[in-house]
DSSP file (Angstrom, degrees, kcal/mol; ACC not computed):
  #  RESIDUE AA STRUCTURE BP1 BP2  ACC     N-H-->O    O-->H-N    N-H-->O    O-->H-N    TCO  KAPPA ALPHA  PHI   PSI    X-CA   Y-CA   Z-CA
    1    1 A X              0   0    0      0, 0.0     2,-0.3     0, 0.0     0, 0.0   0.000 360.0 360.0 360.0 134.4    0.0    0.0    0.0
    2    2 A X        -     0   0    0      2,-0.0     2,-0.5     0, 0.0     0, 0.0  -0.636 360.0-173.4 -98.1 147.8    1.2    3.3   -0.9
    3    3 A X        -     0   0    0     -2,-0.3     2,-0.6     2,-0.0     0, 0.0  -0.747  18.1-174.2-136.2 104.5    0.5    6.5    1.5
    4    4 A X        -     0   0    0     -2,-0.5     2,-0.5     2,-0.0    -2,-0.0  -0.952   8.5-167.8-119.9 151.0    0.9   10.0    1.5
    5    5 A X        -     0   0    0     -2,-0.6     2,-0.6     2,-0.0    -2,-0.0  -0.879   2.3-168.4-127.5 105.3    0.1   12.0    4.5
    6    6 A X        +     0   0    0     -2,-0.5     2,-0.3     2,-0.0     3,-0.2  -0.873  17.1 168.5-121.2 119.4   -0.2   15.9    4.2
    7    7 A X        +     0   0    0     -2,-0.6    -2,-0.0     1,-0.1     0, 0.0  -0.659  52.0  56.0-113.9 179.6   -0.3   17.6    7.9
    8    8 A X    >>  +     0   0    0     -2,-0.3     4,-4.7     1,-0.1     3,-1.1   0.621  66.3 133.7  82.8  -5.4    0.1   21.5    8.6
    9    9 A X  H 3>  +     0   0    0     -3,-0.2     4,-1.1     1,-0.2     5,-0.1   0.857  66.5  50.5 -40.8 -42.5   -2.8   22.6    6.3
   10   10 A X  H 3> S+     0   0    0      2,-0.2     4,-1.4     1,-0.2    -1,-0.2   0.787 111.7  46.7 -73.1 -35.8   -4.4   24.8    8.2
   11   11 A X  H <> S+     0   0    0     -3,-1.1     4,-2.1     1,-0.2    -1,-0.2   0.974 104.1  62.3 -68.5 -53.0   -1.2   26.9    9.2
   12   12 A X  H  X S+     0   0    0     -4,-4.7     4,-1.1     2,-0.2    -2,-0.2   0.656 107.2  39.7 -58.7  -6.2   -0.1   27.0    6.0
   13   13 A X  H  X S+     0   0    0     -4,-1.1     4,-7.9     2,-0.2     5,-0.3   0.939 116.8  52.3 -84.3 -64.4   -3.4   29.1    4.7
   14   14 A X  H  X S+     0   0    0     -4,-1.4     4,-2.7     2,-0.2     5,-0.3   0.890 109.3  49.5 -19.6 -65.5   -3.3   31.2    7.9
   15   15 A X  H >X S+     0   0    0     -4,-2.1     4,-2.0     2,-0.2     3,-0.6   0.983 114.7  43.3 -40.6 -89.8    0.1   31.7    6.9
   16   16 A X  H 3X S+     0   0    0     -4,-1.1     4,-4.4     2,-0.2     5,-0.3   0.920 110.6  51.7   3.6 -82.8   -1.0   32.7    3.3
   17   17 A X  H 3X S+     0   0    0     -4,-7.9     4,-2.8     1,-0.2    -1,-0.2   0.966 109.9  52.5 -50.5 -41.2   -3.9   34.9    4.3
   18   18 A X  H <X S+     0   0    0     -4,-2.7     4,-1.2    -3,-0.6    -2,-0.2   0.950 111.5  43.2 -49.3 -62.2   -1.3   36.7    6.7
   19   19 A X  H >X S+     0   0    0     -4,-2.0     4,-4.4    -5,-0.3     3,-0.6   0.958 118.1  57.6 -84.7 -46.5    1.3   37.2    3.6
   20   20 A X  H 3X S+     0   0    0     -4,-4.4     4,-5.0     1,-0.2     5,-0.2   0.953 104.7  44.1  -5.4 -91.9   -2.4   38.3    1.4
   21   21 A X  H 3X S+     0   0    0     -4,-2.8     4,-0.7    -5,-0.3    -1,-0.2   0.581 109.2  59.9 -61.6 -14.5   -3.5   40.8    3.3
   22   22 A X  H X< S+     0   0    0     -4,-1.2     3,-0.5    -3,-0.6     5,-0.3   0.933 111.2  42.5 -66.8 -60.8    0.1   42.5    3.6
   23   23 A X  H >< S+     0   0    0     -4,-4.4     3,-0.9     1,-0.2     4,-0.4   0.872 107.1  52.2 -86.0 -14.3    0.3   42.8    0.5
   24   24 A X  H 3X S+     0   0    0     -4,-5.0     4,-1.3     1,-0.2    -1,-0.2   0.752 112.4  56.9 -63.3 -15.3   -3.0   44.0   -0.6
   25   25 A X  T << S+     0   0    0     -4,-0.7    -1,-0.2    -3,-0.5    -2,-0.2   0.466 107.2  41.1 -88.9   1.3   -2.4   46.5    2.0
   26   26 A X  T <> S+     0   0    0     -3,-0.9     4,-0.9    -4,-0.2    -1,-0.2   0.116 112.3  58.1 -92.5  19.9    0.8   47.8    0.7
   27   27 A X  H  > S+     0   0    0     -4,-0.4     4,-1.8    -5,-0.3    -2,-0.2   0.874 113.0  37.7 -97.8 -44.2   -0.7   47.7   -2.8
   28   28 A X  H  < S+     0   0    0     -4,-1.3     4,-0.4     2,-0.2    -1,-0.2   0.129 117.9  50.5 -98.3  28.1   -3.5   50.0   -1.5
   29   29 A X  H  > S+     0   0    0     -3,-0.2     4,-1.5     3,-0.1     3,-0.4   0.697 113.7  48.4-104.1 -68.2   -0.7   52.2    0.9
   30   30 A X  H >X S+     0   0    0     -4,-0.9     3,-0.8     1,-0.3     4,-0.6   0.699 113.1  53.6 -47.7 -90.8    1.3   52.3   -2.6
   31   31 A X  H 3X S+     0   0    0     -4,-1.8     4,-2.3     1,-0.3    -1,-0.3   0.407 106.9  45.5  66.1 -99.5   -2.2   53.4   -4.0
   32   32 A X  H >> S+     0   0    0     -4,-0.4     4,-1.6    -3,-0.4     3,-0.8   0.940 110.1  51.4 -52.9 -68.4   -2.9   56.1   -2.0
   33   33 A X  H <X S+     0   0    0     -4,-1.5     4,-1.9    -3,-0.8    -2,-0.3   0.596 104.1  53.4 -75.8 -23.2    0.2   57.7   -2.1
   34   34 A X  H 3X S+     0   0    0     -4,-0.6     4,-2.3    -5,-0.2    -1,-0.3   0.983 113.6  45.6 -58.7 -54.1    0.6   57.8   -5.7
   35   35 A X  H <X S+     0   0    0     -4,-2.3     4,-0.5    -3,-0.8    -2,-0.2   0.827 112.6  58.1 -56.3 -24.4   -3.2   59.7   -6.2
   36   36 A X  H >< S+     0   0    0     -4,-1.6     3,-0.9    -5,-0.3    -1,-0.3   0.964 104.9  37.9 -65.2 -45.6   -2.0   61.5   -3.6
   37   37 A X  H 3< S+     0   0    0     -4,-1.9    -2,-0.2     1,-0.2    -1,-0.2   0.859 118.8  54.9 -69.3 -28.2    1.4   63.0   -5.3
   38   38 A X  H 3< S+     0   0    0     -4,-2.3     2,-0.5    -5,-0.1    -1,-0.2   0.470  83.9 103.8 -82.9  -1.3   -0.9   63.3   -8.8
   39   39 A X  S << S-     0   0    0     -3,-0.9     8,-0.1    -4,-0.5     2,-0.0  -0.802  83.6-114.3-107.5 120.3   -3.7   65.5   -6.8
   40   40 A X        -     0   0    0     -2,-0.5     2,-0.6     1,-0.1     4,-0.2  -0.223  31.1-125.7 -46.3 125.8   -3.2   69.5   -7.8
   41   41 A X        +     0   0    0      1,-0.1    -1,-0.1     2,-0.1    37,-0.0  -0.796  52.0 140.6 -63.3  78.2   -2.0   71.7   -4.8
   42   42 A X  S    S-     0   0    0     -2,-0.6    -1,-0.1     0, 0.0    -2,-0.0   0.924  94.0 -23.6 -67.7 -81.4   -3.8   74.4   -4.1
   43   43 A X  S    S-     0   0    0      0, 0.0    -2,-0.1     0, 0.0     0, 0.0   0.111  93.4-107.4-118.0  -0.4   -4.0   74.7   -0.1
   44   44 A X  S    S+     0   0    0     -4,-0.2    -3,-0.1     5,-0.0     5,-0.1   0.503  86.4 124.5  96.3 -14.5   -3.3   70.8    0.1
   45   45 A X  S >> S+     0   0    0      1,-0.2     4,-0.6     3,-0.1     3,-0.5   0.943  75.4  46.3 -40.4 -75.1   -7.0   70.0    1.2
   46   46 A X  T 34 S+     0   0    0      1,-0.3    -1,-0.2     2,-0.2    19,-0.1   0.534 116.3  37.4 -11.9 -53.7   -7.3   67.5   -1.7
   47   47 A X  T 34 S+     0   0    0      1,-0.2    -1,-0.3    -7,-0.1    -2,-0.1  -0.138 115.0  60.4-114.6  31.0   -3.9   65.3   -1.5
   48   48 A X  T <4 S+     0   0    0     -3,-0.5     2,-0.3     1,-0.1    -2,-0.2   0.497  96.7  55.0-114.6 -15.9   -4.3   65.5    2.1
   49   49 A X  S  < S+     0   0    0     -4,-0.6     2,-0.4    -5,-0.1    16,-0.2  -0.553  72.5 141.1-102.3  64.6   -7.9   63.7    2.4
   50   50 A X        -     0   0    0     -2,-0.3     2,-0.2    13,-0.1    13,-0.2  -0.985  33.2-171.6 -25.4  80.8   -6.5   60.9    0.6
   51   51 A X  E     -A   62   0A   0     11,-3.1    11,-1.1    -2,-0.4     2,-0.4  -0.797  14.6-171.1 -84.2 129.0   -8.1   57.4    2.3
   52   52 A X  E     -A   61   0A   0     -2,-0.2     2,-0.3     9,-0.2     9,-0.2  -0.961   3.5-177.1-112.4 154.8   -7.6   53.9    2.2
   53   53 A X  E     -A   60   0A   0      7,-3.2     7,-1.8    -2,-0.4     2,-0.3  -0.833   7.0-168.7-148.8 135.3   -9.4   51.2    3.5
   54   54 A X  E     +A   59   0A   0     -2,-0.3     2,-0.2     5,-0.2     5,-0.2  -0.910  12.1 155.4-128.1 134.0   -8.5   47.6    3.3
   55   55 A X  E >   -A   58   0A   0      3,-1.6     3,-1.3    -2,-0.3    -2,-0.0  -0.668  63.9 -65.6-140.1-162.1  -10.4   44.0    4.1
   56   56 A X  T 3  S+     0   0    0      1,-0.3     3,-0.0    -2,-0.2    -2,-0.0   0.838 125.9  52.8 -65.9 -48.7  -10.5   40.2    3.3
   57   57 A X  T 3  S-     0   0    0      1,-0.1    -1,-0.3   -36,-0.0     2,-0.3   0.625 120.2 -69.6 -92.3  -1.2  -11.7   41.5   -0.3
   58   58 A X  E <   -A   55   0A   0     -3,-1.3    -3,-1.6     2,-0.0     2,-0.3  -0.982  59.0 -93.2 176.8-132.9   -9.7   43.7   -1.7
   59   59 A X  E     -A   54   0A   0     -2,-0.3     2,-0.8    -5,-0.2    -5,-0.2  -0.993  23.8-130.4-158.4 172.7   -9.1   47.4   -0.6
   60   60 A X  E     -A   53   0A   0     -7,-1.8    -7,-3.2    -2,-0.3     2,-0.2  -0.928   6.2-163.8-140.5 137.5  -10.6   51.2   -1.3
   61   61 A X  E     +A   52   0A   0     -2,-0.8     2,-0.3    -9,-0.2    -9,-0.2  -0.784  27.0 167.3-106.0 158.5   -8.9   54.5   -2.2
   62   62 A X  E     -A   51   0A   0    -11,-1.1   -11,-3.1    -2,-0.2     2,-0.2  -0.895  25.8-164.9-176.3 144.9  -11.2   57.3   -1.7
   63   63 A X        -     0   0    0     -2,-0.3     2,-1.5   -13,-0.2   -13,-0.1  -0.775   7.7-174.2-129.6  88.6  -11.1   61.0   -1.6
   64   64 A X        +     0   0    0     -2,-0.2     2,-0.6   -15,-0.1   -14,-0.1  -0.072  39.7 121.6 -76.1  50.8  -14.0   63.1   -0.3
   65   65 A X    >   -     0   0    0     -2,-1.5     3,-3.4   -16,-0.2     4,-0.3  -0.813  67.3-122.9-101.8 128.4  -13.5   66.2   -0.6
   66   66 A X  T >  S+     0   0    0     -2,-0.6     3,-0.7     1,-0.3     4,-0.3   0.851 108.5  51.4 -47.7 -46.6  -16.8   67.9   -3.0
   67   67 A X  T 3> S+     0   0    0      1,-0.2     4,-1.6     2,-0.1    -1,-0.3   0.473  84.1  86.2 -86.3   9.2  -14.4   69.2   -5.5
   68   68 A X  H <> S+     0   0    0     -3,-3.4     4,-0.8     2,-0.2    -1,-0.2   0.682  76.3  62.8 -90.4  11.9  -12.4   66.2   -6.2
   69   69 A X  H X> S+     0   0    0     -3,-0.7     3,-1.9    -4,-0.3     4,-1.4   0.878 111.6  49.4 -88.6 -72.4  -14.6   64.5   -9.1
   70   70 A X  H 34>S+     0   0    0      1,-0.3     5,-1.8    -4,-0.3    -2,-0.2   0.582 109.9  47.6 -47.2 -25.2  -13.5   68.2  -10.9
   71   71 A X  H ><5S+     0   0    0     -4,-1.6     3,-1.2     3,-0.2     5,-0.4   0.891 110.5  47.9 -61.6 -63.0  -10.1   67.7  -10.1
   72   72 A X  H <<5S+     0   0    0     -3,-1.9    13,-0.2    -4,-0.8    -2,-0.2   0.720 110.3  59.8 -69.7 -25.9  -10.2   63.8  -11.4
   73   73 A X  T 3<5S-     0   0    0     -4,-1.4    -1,-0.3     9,-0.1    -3,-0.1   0.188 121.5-110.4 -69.4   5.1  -12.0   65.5  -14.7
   74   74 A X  T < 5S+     0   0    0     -3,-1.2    -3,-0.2     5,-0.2    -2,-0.2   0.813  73.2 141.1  54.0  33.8   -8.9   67.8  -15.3
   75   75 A X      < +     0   0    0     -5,-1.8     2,-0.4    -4,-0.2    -4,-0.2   0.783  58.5  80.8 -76.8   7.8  -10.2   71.0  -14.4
   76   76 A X        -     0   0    0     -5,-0.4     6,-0.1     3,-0.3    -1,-0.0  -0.658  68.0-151.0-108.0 127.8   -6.6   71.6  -12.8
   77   77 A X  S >  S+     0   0    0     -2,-0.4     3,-1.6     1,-0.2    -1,-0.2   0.970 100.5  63.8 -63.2 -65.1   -3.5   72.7  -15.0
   78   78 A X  T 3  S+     0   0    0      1,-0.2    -1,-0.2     2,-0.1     2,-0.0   0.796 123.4  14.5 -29.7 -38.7   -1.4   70.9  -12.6
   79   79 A X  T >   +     0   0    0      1,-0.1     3,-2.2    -5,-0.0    -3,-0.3  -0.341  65.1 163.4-153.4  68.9   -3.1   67.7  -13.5
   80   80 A X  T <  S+     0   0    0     -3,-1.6    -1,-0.1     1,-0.3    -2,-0.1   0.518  83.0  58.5 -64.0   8.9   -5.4   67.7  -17.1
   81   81 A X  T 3 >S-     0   0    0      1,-0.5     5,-0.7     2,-0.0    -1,-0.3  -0.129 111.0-129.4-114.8  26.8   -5.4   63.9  -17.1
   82   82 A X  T < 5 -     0   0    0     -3,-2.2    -1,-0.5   -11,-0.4   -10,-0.2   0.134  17.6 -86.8  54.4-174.2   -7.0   63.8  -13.8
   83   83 A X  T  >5S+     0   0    0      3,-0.1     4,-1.0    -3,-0.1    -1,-0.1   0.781 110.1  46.6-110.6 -30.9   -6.0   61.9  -11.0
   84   84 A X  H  >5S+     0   0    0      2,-0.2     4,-0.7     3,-0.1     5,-0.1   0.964 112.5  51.5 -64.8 -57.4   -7.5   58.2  -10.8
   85   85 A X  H >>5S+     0   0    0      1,-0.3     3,-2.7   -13,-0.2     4,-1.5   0.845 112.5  45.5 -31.9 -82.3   -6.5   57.4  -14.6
   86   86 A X  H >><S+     0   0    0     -5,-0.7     4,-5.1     1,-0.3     3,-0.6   0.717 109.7  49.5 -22.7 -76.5   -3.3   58.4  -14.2
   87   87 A X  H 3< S+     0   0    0     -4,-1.0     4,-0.3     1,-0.3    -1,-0.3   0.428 110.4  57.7 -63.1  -8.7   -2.3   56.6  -10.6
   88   88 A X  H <X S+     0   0    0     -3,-2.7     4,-2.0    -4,-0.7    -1,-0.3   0.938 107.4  44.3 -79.3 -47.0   -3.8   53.3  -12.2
   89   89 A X  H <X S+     0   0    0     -4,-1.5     4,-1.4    -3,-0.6     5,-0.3   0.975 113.2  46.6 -24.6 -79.9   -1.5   53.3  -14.9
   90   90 A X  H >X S+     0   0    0     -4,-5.1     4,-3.5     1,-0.2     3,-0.5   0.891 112.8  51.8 -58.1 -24.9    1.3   54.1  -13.1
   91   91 A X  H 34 S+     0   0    0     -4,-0.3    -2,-0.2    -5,-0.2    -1,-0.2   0.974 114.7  46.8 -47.6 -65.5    0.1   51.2  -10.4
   92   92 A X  H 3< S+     0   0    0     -4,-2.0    -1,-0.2    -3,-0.2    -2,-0.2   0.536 111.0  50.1 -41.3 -24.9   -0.2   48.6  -13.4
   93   93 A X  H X< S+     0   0    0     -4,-1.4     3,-2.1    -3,-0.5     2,-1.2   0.887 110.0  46.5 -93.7 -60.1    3.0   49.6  -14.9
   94   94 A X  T 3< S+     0   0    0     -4,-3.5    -1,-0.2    -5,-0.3    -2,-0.2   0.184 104.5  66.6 -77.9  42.2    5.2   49.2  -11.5
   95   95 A X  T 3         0   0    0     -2,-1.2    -1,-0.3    -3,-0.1    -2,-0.1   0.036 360.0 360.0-110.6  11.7    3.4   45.6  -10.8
   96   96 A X    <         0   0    0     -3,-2.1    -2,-0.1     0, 0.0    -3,-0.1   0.486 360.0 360.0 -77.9 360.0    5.1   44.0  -13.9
């Protein structure tokens, strides 16, 4: 009879989920800080209410501030290609 015997599952996912969630939470640190550095300077409001939040399924960048859909529109010289486009791109590019 032939046998093979696999023990330790259970750490090793734990383990796993652990190493997950790190990195979907520098992914969405990384994230933030890029939309942050692409959001026009004014007084600083803008690129300073810069949010993440991250759980089991993924994670969320989010800026509330009213004016910042007009911002993400180009209405800013500093940044006529908006701000989301941009900071995805560049996200996409440095994950190769």
């Amino acid at each position: 009879m032939a046998r093979v015997e696999v023990k330790g599952l259970t750490a090793t996912l734990r383990r796993i989920d652990r190493l997950v969630e790190q990195e979907v939470e520098k992914l969405a640190q990384e994230t933030k800080e890029t939309a942050r550095a692409k959001t026009p300077v004014r007084t600083g409001n803008a690129r300073r209410n810069w949010r993440e939040r991250t759980d089991k399924r993924g994670f969320t960048v989010e800026n509330r501030v009213p004016y910042i859909e007009r911002l993400d529109q180009g209405s800013s010289k500093q940044a006529p290609r908006g701000i989301v486009g941009p900071t995805l791109t560049e996200i996409k590019r440095r994950s190769r």
